[in-house]
C-alpha positions in Angstrom: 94.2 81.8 87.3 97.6 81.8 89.0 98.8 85.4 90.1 102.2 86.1 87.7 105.1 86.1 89.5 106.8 89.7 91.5 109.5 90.7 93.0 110.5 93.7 95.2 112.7 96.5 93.6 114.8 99.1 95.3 113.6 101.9 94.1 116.4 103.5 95.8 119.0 101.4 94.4 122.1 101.2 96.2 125.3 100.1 95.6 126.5 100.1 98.7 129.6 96.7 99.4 127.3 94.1 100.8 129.3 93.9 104.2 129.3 97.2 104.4 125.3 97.5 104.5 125.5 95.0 107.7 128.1 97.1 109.1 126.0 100.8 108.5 122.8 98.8 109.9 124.5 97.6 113.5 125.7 101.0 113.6 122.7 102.4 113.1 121.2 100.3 116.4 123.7 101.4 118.3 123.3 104.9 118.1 119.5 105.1 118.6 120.0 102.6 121.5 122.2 106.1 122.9 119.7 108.4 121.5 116.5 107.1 123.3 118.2 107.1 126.4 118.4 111.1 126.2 114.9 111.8 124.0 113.1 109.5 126.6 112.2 112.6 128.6 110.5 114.2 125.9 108.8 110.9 124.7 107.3 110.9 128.3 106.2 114.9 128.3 104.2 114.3 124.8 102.9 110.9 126.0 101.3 112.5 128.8 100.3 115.3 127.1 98.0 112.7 124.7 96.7 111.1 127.4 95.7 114.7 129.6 94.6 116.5 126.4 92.8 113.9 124.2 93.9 115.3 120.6 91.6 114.1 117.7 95.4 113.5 115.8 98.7 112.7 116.6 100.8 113.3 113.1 104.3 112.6 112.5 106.1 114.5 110.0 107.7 112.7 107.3 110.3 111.4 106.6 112.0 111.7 109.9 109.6 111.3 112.8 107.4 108.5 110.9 109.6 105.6 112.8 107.5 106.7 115.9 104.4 106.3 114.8 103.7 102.3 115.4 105.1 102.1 118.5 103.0 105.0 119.5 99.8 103.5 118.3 100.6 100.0 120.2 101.4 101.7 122.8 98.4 104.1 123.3 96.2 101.1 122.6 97.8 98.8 125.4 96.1 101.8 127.9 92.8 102.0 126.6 91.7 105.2 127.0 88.6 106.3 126.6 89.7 108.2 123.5 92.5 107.0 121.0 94.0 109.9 118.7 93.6 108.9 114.9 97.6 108.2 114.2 98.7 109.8 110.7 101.9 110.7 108.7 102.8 114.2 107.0 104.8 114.9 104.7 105.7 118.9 105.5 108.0 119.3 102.1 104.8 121.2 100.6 105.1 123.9 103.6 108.8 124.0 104.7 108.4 125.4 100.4 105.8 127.5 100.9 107.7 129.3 103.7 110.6 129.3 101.9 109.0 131.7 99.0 107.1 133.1 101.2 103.9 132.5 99.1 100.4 131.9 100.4 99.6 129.1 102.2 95.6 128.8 101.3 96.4 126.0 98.7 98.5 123.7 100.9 95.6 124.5 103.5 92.8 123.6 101.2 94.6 120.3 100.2 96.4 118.9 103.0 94.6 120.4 106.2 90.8 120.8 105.9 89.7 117.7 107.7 91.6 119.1 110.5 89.5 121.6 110.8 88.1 122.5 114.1 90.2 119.0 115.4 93.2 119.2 118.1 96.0 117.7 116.3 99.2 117.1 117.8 102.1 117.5 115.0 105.3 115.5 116.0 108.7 116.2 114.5 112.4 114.4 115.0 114.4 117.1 115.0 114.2 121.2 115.0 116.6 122.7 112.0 116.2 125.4 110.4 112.1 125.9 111.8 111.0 126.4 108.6 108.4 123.5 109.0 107.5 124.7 112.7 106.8 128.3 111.2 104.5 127.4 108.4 102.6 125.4 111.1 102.2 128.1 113.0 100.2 130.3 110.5 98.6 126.8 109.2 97.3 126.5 112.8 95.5 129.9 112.3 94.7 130.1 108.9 92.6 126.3 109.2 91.3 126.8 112.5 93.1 123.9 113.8 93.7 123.1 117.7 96.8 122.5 116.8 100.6 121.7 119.2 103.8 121.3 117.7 106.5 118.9 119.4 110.0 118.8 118.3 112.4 115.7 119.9 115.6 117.2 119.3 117.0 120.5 118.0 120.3 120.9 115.9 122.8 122.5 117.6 123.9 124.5 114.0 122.4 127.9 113.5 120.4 127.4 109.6 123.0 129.1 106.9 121.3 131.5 104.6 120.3 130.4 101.2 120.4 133.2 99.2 122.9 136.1 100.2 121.3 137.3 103.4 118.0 135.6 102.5 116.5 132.8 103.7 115.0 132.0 99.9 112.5 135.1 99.9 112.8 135.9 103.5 115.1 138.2 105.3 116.9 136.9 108.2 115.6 139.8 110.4 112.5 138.6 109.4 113.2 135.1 110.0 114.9 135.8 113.7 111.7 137.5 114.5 109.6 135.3 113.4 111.6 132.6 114.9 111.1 135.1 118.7 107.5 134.9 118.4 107.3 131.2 117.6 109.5 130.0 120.9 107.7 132.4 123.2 104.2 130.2 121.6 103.1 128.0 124.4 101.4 125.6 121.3 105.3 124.9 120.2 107.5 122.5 122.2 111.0 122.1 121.4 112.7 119.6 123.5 116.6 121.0 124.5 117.9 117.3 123.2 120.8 118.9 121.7 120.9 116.3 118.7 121.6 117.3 115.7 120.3 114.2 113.5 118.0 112.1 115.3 118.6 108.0 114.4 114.9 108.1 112.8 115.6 110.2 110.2 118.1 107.7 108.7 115.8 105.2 109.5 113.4 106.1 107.8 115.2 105.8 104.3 115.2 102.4 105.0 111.7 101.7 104.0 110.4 104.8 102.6 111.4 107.7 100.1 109.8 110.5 98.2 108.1 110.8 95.6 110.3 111.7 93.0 107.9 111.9 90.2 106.4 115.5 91.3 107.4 118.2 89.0 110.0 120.3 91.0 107.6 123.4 91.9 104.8 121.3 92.8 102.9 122.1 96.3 102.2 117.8 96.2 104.8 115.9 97.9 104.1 112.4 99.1 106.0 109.5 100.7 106.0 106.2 98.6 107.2 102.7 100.2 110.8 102.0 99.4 110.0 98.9 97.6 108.2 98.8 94.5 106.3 95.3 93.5 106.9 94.4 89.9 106.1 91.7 87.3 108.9 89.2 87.1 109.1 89.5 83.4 110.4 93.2 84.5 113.4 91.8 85.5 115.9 92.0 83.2 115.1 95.2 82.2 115.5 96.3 86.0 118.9 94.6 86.7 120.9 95.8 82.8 123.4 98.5 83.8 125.3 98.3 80.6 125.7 101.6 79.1 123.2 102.8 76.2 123.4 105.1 74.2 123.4 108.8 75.4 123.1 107.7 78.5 125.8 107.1 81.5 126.0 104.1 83.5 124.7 103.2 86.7 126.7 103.1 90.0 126.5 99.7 89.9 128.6 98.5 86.6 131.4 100.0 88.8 130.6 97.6 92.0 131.8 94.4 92.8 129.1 91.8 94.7 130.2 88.9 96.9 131.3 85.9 94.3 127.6 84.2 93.3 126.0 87.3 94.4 123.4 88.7 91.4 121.9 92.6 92.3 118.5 90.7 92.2 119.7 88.5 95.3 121.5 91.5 97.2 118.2 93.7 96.7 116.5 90.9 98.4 119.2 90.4 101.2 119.5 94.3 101.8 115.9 94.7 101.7 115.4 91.9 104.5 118.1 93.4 106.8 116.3 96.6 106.5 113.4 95.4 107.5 115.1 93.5 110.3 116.5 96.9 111.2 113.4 98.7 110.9 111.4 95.8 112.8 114.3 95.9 115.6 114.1 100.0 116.0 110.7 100.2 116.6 110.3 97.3 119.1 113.1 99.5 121.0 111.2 102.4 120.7 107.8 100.9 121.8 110.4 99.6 124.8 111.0 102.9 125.6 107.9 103.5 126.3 107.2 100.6 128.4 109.8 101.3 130.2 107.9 105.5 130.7 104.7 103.5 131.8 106.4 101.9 134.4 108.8 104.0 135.5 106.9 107.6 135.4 103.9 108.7 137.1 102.0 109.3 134.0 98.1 109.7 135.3 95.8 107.7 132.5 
């Protein structure tokens, strides 16, 4: 029986001009080719912290710091050690929210952290905002028993704005400056002085993954799906019809004009391929980066 015929759509959708897509993508190189020149410093601190310490995990928080994660794994093979960390991606949405309403954190705990129990797990982020993320690590740390470090490649320079009035959602900014005190005096917290105040992964990222958005909007669940969804070619035209129905308003896309002979099926599968070009070419710079640590720093394996 001959397997129906698919295609890849974008469940993200743009409608950004063709050459402008090329244009965002070069750019996009070129700044994390400046970026990894200053974060290589901190790449080299955690890479010999994995190698002296051994952790059980290394996890990179989605959606941001995910990017890292092949070229880490390649390049902690290429040294075989006697012990590998397991590699894994985390999607902290679930506790930057807890924090937020400063409600218990038992049920993210149970859900998301148990088989870390006991472990030394290694939590990797791109860059340090707000801190709402590090925080609800920190008590996560305690509250699952976990061995856990916290690594942070960049920081943004821009002190977090309130949310609420002179809360931070359900927490007072005294509070949160206090709490904040504790955390940077923590030796398990590392948060690299990279002055940077959107590291090149985080719109990376985008490129290949997004989140769920499915989830009902209080949920404590939030996953990361791939970017591209596979569906039946029959599928098709129902995909691809922006006319307008009735009730309902337009997509973005009635409104943009494709190069001549151009259909949205063909420039999903052009922009989809230069993404993955992109994505392909940032890691292999990344996992360069690294090379270039091995051979340049005195890292003891």
């Amino acid at each position: 029986m001959e397997k129906p015929d698919e295609f890849l759509f974008d469940r993200k959708s743009e409608s950004t001009p063709f050459d402008q897509v090329v244009e965002l993508r070069e750019e996009m190189i070129d700044i994390a080719k400046e970026q990894l020149e200053v974060i290589e410093p901190a790449l080299c601190d955690i890479l010999s912290k994995i190698i002296e310490e051994k952790p059980d995990y290394v996890i990179f928080l989605d959606k941001g710091a995910r990017l890292f994660g092949t070229p880490f794994r390649q390049y902690l093979s290429s040294l075989h050690l006697d012990k590998n960390p397991k590699i894994g991606f985390y999607n902290d949405d679930a506790v930057k929210g807890a924090f937020l309403k400063n409600e218990p954190l038992k049920e993210v705990v149970n859900r998301d952290f148990s088989q870390y129990k006991g472990k030394k797990v290694f939590f990797i982020d791109e860059t340090f905002s707000s801190g709402k993320g590090a925080l609800a690590l920190r008590s996560i740390f305690d509250i699952a028993d976990i061995n856990g470090k916290y690594f942070s490649l960049s920081q943004d320079s821009r002190k977090p704005e309130l949310e609420q009035g002179d809360n931070f959602y359900n927490i007072t900014r005294e509070e949160y400056d206090e709490q904040m005190a504790v955390m940077h005096k923590d030796e398990r917290f590392k948060i690299y002085g990279n002055k940077i105040d959107i590291l090149f992964s985080k719109g990376a990222s985008e490129l290949y993954v997004i989140d769920d958005q499915n989830l009902p909007a209080n949920s404590l669940y939030h996953r990361t799906l791939p970017r591209y969804q596979s569906l039946p070619s029959s599928a098709e035209k129902e995909v691809y019809d922006y006319s307008k129905n009735s009730g309902e308003a337009p997509s973005p896309r009635k409104y943009t004009e494709l190069p001549e002979g151009m259909t949205w099926r063909q420039y999903d599968d052009q922009v989809r391929q230069i993404n993955f070009e992109t994505i392909k070419k940032l890691k292999g710079m990344i996992y360069k980066t690294l090379l270039k640590i091995k051979l340049s720093r005195d890292v003891s394996i």
